[in-house]
N, C-alpha and C positions, 0 to 999 in steps of 0.2 A: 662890870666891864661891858661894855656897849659892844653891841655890833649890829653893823647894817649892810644891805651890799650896795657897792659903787651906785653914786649919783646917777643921772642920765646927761653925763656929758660926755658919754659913751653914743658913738655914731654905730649901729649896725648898719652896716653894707652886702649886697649883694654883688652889687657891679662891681669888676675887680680893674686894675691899672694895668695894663698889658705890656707895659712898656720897660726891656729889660734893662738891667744895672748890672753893672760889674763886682761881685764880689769876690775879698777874699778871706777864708778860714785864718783867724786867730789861734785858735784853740780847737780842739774838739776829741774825747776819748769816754771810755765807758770804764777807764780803769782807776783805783785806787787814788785822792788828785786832788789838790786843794788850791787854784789858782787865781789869781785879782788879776784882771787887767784895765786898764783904761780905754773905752771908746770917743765915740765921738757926742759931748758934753754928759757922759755916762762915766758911773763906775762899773765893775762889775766883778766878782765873786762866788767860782764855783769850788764846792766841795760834796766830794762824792766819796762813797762808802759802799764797796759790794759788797753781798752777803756769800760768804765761804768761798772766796779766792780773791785774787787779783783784779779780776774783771768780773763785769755784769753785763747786767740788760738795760741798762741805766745810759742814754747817750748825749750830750750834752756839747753845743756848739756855738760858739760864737763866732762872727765875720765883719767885717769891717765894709759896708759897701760905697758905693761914688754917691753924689747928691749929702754926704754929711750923716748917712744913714751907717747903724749897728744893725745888724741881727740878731736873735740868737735864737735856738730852738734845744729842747730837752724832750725826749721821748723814753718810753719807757715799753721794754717790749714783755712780753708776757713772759713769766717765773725768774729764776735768776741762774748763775752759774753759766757752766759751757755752751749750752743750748743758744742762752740767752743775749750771751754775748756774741754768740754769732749773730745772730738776728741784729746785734745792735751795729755791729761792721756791715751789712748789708746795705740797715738806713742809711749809715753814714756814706757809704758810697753814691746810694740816690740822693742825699744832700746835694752830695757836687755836681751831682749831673747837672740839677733846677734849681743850683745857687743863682742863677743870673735871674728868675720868674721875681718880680718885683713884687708883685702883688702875693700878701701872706695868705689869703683863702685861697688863692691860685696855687700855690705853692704847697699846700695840704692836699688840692686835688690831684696834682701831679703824681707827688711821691705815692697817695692813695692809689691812684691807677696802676702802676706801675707793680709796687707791692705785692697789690693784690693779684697780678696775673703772675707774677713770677713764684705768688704762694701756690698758686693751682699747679703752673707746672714741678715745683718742686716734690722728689719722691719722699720729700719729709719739711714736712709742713711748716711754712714761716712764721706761723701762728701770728698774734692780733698784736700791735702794740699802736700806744696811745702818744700823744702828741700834743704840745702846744709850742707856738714859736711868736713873736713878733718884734718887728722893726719897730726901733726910733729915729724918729727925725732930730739931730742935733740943732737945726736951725728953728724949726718950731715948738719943740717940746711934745710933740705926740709921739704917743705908743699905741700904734697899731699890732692886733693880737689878735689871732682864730687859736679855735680847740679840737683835737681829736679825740673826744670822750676822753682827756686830761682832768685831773682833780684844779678847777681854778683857782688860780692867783692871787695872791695876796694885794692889795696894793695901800701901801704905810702913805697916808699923809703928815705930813711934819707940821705942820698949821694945827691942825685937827689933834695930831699926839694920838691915833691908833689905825687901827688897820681896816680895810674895807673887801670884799669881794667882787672880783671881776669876772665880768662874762658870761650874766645870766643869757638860759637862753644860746647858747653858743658849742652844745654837747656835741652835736654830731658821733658820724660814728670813728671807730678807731680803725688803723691804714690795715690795711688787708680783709675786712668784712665784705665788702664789695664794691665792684668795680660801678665809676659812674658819683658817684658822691658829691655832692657840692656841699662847700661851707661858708659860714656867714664870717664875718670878722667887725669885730668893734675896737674904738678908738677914742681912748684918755689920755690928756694934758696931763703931763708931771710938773709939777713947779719945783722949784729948786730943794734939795733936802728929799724929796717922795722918792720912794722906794717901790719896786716890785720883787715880790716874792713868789718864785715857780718854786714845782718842788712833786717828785716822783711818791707813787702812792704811798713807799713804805715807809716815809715820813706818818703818816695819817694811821698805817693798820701797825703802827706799835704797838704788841702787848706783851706786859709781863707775864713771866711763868706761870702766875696764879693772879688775875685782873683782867679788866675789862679792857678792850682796846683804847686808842687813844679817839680817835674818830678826828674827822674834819674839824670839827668845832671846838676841840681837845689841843689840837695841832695850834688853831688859830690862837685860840688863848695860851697858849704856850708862848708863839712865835711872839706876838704883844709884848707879854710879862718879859721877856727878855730885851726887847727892845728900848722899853721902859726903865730896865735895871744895869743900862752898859752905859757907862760914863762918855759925857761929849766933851768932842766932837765924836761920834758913833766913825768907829772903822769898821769896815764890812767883813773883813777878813776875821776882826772878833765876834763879830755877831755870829756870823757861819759857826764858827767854832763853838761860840756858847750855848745857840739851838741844836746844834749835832748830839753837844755833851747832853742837854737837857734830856732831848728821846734816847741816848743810853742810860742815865740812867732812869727814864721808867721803863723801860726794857727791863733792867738790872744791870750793875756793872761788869759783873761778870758772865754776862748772857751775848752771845752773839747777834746782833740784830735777826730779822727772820727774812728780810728783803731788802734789798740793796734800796738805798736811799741817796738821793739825790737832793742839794739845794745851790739853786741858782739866786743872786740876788744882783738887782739893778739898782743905780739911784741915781737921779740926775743931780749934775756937779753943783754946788755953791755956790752962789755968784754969779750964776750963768738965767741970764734973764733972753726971749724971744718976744 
């Protein structure tokens, strides 16, 4: 099984688009969830899994914005349970504040500012959580993406038939470290059929009772082998379901996951040429 990371037809950027846009929330929750929706020339497909309740630390949003553009962002706040999901209702409120910030690295530094001074004044710590978000252009077929010390991205080419890595280069640190943080963002063309794959760590640290973890690389050839073995046209809503099933069971069946796992899945629509 081949693996290589994304091409360089990937733009790192510094300079960001200041210029705001209107969004609006789609979808957005940290709790138990398995949703498809359609964007604009996107599919999209999330399902989420917290570990020992209803909710997590797992925060997952998608938005519809003006100019033809999707957003979406998944963050993941540090442990899981009660703590955790508050932390994940706090991001989600600064979502809406700088939903309008057009620009994705812009939009990292924001919610990082902000975060991080409301962690300091809190008498109980907002502790650290990780991030990655980016916009598509329905009209041109880019996917613009920054990271906040997030595990990155998968991205399926359909031509190709596997999967590559996005975003060397692009770790930064995660929202509440400290205040001041700038981030880089880089930008891939999807052709029609390509997929991207985000996905919260506990996808990656599954271990069984008695085994080795699963690791990033474990994850990826996972995520491949089932890509490869679901009948087309590929529905995203089954794939979700098949890689979920797949890390329970090497988990174990009967093993609770150890952390809330999260996967979000894109693909741009069939047909659909820029």
């Amino acid at each position: 099984m081949g693996f290589k990371k994304v091409e360089r037809d990937q733009l790192a950027c510094t300079t960001s688009d200041q210029r705001p846009f209107g969004c609006m929330e789609l979808w957005a929750g940290n709790e138990r969830a398995h949703r498809s929706l359609e964007l604009a020339g996107l599919e999209s497909d999330v399902i989420a899994v917290p570990s020992g309740g209803d909710q997590g630390g797992d925060l997952s949003a998608v938005f519809s914005c003006t100019d033809n553009i999707a957003r979406v962002v998944l963050a993941d706040c540090v442990g899981h349970g009660y703590t955790a999901s508050g932390v994940a209702r706090h991001v989600h409120h600064l979502l809406h504040k700088f939903q309008d910030i057009r620009d994705t690295a812009g939009l990292l530094g924001a919610l990082n500012d902000v975060f991080t001074l409301s962690n300091e004044k809190s008498d109980r710590p907002l502790r650290l959580t990780t991030v990655v978000t980016g916009t598509f252009d329905g009209t041109t077929g880019e996917f613009n993406f920054a990271y906040a010390a997030h595990p990155r991205m998968l991205l399926w080419r359909e031509r190709e038939g596997q999967y590559q890595e996005l975003g060397e280069g692009l770790e930064g640190f995660p929202l509440g470290y400290i205040t001041g943080e700038t981030y880089n963002q880089q930008s891939v063309r999807l052709n029609p059929g390509d997929m991207i794959l985000a996905f919260s760590d506990g996808a990656t640290e599954v271990r069984p009772p008695k085994g080795a973890q699963l690791t990033a690389k474990g994850f990826w050839e996972l995520a491949e082998k089932t890509v490869k073995e679901l009948p087309r046209p590929l529905v995203l809503a089954d794939f979700s379901e098949a890689l979920l099933r797949r890390l329970q069971e090497y988990r174990g069946r009967d093993t609770e996951l150890e952390d809330d796992v999260t996967l979000l899945t894109l693909r741009r629509k069939l047909g659909v040429l820029a």
